[in-house]
C-alpha positions as MATLAB code, in Angstrom:
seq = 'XXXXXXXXXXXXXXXXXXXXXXXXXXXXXXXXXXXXXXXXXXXXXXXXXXXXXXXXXXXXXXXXXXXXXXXXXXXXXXXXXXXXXXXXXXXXXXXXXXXXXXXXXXXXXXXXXXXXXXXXXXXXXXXXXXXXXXXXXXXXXXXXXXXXXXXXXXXXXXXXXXXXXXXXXXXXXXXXXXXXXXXXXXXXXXXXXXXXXXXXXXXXXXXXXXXXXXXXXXXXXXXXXXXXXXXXXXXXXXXXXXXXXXXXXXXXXXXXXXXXXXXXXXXXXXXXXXXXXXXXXXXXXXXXXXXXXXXXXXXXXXXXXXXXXXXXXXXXXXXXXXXXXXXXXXXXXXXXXXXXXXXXXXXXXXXXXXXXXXXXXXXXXXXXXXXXXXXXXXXXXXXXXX';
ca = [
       1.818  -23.201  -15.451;
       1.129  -21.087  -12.259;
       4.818  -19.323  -11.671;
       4.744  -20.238   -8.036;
       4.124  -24.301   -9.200;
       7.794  -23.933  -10.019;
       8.710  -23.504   -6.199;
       5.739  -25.365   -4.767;
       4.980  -22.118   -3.117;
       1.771  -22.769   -1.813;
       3.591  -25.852    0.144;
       4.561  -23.737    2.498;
       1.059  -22.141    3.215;
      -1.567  -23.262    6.188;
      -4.879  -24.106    4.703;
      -6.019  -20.632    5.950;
      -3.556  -18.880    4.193;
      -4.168  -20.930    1.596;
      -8.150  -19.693    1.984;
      -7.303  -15.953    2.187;
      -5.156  -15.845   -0.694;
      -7.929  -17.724   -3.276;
     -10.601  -15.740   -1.809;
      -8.586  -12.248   -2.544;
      -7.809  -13.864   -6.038;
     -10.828  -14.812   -6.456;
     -12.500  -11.129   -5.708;
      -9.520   -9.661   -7.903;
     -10.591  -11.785  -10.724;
     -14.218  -11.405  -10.484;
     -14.837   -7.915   -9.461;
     -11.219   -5.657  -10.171;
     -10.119   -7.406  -13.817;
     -13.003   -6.611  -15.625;
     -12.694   -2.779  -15.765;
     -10.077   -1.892  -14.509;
      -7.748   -0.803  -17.606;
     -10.991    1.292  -18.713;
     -10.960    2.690  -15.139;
      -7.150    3.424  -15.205;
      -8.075    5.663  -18.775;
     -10.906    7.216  -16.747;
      -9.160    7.897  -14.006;
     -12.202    6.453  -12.268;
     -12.376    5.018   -8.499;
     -14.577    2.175   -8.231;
     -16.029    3.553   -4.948;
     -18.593    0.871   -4.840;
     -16.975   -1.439   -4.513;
     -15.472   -0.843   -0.908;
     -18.431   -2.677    0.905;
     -17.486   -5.370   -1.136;
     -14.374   -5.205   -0.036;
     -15.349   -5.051    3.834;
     -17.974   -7.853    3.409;
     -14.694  -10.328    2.323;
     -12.883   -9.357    5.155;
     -10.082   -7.670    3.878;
     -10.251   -4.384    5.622;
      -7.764   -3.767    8.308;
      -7.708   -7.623    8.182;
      -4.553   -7.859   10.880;
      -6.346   -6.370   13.245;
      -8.482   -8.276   16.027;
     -11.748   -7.671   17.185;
     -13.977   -4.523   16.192;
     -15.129   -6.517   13.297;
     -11.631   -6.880   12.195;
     -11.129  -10.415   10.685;
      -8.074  -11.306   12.978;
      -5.944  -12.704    9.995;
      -2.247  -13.830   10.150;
       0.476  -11.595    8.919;
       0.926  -14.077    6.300;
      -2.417  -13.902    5.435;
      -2.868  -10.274    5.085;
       0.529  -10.377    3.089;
      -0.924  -13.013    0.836;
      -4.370  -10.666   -0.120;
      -2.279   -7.768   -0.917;
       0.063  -10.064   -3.130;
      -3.166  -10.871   -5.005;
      -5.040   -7.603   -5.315;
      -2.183   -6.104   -6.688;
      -1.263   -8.588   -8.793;
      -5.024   -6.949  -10.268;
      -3.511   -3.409   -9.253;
      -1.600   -1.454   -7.047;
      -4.431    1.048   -6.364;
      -6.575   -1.389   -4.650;
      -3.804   -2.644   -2.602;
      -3.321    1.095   -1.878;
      -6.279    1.636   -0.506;
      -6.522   -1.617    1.372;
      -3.143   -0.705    3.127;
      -4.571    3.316    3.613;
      -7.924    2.011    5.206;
      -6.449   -0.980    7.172;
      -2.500   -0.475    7.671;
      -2.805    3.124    8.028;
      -6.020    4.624    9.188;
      -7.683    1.562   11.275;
      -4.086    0.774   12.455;
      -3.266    4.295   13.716;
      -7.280    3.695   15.682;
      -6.582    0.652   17.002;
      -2.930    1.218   18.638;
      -3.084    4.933   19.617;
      -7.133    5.474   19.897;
      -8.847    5.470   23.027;
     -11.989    2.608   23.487;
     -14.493    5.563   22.836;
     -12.458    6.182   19.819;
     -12.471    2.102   18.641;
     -16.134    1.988   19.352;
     -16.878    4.706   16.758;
     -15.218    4.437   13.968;
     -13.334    0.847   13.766;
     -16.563   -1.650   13.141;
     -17.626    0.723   10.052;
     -14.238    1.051    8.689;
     -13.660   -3.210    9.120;
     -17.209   -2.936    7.005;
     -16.432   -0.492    4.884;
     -18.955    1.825    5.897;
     -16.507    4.555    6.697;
     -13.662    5.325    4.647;
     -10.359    6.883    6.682;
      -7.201    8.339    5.252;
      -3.840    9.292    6.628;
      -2.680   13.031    6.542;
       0.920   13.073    7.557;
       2.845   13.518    3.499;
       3.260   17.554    3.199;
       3.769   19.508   -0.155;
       7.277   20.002    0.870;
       8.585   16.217    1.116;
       6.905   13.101    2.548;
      11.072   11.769    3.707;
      11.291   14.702    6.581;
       8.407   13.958    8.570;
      10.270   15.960   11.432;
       9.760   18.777    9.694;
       6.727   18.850    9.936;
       4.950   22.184    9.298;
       0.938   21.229   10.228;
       0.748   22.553   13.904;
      -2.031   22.171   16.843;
      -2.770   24.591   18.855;
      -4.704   24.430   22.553;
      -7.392   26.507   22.700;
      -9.104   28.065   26.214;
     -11.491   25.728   26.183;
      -9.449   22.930   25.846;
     -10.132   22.323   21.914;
      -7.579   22.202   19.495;
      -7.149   24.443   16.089;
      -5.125   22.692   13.677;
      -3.375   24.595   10.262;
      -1.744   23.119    7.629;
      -1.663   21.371    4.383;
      -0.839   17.926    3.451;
      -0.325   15.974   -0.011;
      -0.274   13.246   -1.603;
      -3.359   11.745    0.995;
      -5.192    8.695   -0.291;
      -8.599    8.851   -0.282;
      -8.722   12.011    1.578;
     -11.954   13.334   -1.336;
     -13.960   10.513   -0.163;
     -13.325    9.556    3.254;
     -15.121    9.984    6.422;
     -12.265   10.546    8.699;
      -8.664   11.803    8.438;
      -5.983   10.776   10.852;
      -4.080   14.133   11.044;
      -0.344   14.511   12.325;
       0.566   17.810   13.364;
       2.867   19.236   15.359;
       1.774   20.646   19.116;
       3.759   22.381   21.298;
       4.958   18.660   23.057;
       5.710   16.753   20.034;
       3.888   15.378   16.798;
       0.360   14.473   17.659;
      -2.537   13.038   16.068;
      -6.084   13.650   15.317;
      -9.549   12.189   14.389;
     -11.021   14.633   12.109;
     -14.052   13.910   10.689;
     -14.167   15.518    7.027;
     -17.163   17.534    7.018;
     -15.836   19.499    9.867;
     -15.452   23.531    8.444;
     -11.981   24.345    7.115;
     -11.206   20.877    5.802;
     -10.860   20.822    2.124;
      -9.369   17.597   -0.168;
      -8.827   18.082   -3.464;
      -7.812   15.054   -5.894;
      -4.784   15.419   -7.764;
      -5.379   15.246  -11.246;
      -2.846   14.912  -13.502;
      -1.444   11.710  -12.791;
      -0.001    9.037  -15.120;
       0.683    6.387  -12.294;
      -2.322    5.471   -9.628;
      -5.042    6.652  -12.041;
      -7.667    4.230  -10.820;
      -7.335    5.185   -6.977;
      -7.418    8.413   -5.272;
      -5.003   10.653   -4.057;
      -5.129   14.345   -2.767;
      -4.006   17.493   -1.545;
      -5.484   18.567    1.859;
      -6.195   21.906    3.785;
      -6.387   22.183    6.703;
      -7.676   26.167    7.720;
      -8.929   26.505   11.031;
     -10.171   23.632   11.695;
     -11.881   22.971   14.887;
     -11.664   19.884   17.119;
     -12.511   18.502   20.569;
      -9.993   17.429   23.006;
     -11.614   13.929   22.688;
      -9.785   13.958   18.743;
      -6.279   13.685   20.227;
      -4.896    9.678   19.353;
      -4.195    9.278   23.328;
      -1.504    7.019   22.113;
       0.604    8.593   19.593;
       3.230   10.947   20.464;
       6.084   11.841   18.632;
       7.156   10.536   15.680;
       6.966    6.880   16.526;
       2.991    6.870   15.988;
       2.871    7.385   12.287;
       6.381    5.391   11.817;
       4.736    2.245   13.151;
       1.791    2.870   11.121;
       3.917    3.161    7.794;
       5.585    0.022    8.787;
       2.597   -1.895    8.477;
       1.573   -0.426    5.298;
       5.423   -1.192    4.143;
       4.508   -4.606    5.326;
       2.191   -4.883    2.678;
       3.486   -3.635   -0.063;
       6.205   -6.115    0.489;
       3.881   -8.844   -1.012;
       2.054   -6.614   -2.876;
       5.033   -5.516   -5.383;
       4.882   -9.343   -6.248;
       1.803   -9.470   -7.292;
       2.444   -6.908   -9.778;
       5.799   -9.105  -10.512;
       4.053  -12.007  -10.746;
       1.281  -10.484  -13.132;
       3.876   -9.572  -15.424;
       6.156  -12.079  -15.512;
       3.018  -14.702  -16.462;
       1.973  -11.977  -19.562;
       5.590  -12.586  -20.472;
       5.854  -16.444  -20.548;
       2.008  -16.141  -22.544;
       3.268  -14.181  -24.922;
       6.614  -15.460  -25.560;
       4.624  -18.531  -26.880;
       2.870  -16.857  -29.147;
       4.726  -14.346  -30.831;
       7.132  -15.364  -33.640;
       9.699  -13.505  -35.064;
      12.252  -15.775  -37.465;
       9.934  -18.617  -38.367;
       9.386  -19.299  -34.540;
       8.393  -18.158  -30.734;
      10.461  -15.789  -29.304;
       9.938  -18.237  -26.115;
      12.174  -20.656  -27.996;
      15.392  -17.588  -28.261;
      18.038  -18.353  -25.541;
      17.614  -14.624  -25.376;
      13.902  -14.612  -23.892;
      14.347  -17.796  -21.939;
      17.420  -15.765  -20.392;
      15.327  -12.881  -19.597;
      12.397  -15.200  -18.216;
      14.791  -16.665  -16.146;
      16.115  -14.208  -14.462;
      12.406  -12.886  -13.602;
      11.573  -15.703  -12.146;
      14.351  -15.957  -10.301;
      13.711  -12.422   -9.078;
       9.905  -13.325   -8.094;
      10.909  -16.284   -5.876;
      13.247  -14.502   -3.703;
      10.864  -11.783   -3.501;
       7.897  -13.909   -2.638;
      10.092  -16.193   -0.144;
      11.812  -13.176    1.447;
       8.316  -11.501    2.137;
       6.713  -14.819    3.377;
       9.687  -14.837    5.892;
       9.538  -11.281    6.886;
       5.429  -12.543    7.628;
       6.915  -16.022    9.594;
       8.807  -13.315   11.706;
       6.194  -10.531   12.002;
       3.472  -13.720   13.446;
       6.630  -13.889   16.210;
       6.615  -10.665   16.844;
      10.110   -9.778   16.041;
       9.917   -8.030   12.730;
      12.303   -5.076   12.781;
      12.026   -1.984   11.018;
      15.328   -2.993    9.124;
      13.899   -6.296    8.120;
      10.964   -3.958    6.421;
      13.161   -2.107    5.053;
      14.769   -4.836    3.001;
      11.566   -6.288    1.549;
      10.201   -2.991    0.923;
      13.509   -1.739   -1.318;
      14.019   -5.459   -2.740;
      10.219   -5.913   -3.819;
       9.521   -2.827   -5.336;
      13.194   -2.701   -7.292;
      12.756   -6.190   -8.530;
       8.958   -5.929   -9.362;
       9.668   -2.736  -11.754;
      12.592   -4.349  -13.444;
      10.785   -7.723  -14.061;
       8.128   -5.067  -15.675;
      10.213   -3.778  -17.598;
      11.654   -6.849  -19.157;
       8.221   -7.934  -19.806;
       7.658   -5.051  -21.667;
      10.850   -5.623  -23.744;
       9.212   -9.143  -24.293;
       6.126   -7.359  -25.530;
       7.841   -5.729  -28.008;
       5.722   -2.543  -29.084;
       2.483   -4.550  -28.329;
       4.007   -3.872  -24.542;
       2.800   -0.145  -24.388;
      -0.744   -0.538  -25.254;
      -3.491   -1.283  -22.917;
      -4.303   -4.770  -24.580;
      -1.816   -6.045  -22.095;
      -1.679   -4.558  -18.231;
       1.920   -4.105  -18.070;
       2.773   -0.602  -18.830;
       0.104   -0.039  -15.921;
       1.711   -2.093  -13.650;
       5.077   -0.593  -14.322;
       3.491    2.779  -13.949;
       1.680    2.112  -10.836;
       5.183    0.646   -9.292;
       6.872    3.828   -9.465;
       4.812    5.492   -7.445;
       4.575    2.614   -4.614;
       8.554    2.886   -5.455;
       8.464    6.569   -3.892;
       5.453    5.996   -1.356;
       6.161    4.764    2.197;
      10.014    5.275    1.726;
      11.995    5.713   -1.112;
      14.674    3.892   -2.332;
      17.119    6.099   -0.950;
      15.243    6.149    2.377;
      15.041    2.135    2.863;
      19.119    2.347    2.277;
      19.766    5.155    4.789;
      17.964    2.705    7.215;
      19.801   -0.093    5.948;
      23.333    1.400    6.447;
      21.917    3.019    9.857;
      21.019   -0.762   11.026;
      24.817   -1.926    9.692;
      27.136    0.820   10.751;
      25.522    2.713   13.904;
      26.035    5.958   12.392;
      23.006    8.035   11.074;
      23.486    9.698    7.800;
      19.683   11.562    7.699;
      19.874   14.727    7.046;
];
C-alpha cells in the first residue's frame, strides 16, 4: 500500500494536480532513481539532465508566461514532494532555478530583463543561481558585507564573496545581493563576466549529488541595466526565500514519505525471533507514529498551498511548514533507520542519504532556530533577532 491510500490523499487533489504530481513521479522514477546513489558516491551532478527537466515543465513552474508553465501552488508543491521523495538535490535545484533565480527575474526584473533570460531558464537552457548566503552566516542577511559601488559612468563595481551558492560552477547567471549606498540591491551577472569566480565545495557528506559553491566576486563590472529595478532592501531576497521555503515544505515529505515506505518493506521481511519485525508492537509503534507524522505534514503543506492559491500565505504560516516538515521528515528517517537495523547505513537502501540530505535543507532557507524566532515574533510582537 501507497502511504497516502491510508488518508485518501489524492481525494483531495484536482485532476491537474493529480497530473503534475504523476508526471514529476513519473520523471523521478524513470530518469533520477536509476543512478542516483552511484551519483551521491561520485559526487556527480547529472547536468544533463536539466533540459529534461525544462521540457516537463517543472522549471520555475509557478510562474506565468515567459514559457513558465503557470502551475498552481499546489501543483508546484506536489512536484517537489515527488522529486525529493527521489532526492533533495534535485528539488534543490528546482527551487534555486525556479523559486529563487527565475522568481527574483520575474518580480523585481525589468521586461528587457524577462525577455532575456526567463524563456531559457523555463527551458532549461540557462541555468541561474542565487548569491545572497556569505561565509560569515546565511541568518544575518543585514549584515551583509558584498557592496556596489556607482561608478562615473553610471556602471556598478561589485566586491564580495558569497557561500554556500547552488549551482553557481555551472550557471549562466547569478542574482547577486549586495549592499549599495541606498539599501541591499540586486544584480544580473552573467558568469563569464571578469572577476567572477565559483568554486564547488567539496567535501561534503550531505547534497553530494547537486552543486553548491563558494563565490568571488573581485571587481566585477556591470551595466546599470543589471540592477533588479524591483528589489530594494531586504524584502527582495526575503520574498524570494519564501517561495523556495514554500517548496521545501512538500519537499521534506517526499523524503518522509520515501522512508517511511522502505520501513513498512522491510519490516515485512526481516525476522528476528522466528518472525517479522513488522509483527513487534515495537515496530508497528514506531510505524505508527511516522505515519502519523507524514499526514500532518503532507495535509499541513497542502493547506499552506490552498492558502498561497488565495493569496494570503504569510511568512509565519511558512514558517511553520518549513520547521514542522523538515523536523518531522529527519526523525521519521531516523526511525527508519533504526528499523533497518545495520542494513540502514549502507547504500542498498536510500535512507542514510535522505537523512543526510535533510540536514542540510534543515539549515538552508532558515534554520530551526530562525523559523522559531519568527514564530514567537508573529505570537508575542516583540523581536528577539539579534
Amino acid at each position: 500500500m501507497h502511504v497516502d491510500e491510508v488518508f485518501d490523499f489524492d481525494a483531495l487533489l484536482s485532476d491537474e494536480e493529480r497530473e503534475w504530481q504523476q508526471k514529476a513521479r513519473r520523471f523521478a522514477t524513470e530518469r533520477i532513481l536509476p543512478t542516483i546513489e552511484q551519483d551521491f558516491d561520485d559526487k556527480y551532478f547529472r547536468r544533463e539532465l536539466i533540459a529534461e527537466f525544462g521540457a516537463a515543465g517543472f522549471l520555475g513552474m509557478h510562474l506565468t508566461g515567459y514559457g513558465a508553465a503557470g502551475a498552481s501552488a499546489v501543483s508546484y508543491g506536489l512536484v517537489c514532494q515527488e522529486l525529493e521523495a527521489a532526492d533533495s538535490g534535485w528539488r534543490t535545484f528546482v527551487s534555486v532555478q525556479g523559486s529563487l533565480a527565475m522568481t527574483a527575474i520575474a518580480k523585481f526584473g525589468s521586461e528587457e530583463q524577462k525577455d532575456r533570460w526567463l524563456p531559457g531558464m523555463a527551458a532549461g537552457k540557462i541555468v541561474g543561481c542565487f548569491a545572497l548566503t556569505e561565509p560569515t552566516g546565511g541568518s544575518d542577511p543585514a549584515a551583509m558585507q558584498t557592496t556596489a559601488r556607482r561608478t562615473d559612468d553610471g556602471d556598478w563595481i561589485i566586491d564580495g564573496t558569497k557561500r554556500w551558492i547552488g549551482l553557481a560552477s555551472i550557471a549562466d547567471v547569478a542574482v547577486v545581493w549586495a549592499a549599495t549606498d541606498d539599501s541591499v540591491r540586486g544584480f544580473l551577472v552573467p558568469t563569464d563576466t571578469p572577476g567572477f569566480t565559483a568554486t564547488p565545495i567539496d567535501n561534503k557528506l550531505s547534497m553530494r549529488a547537486s552543486i553548491q559553491c563558494d563565490v568571488i566576486l573581485d571587481g566585477v563590472r556591470v551595466p546599470a541595466d543589471a540592477q533588479l529595478p524591483g528589489a530594494r532592501g531586504l524584502s527582495g531576497p526575503f520574498g524570494c526565500l519564501n517561495e523556495a521555503r514554500f517548496g521545501i515544505v512538500w519537499g521534506a515529505m517526499g523524503a518522509a514519505r520515501t522512508c517511511l515506505e522502505v520501513a513498512i518493506d522491510r519490516s515485512r521481511t526481516r525476522e528476528v525471533f522466528g518472525k517479522p519485525i513488522g509483527a513487534m508492537q515495537l515496530t508497528q509503534a514506531k510505524l505508527a507514529d511516522m505515519l502519523l507524522e507524514y499526514e500532518k505534514g503532507t495535509l499541513l503543506a497542502l493547506h499552506l498551498g490552498r492558502l498561497k492559491e488565495r493569496g494570503v500565505l504569510t511568512p509565519a504560516q511558512i514558517s511553520v511548514g518549513k520547521l514542522n516538515s523538515v523536523r518531522e521528515a529527519i526523525e521519521i528517517a531516523r526511525q527508519a533507520r533504526s528499523i533497518l537495523g545495520g542494513d540502514g547505513i549502507t547504500s542498498e537502501f536510500p535512507v542514510m542519504r535522505h537523512l543526510a540530505n535533510l540536514e542540510s535543507v534543515r539549515t538552508y532557507e532558515g534554520t530551526d532556530e530562525i523559523h522559531q524566532l519568527v514564530l514567537g515574533r508573529a505570537m508575542t510582537g516583540l523581536n528577539a533577532f539579534g
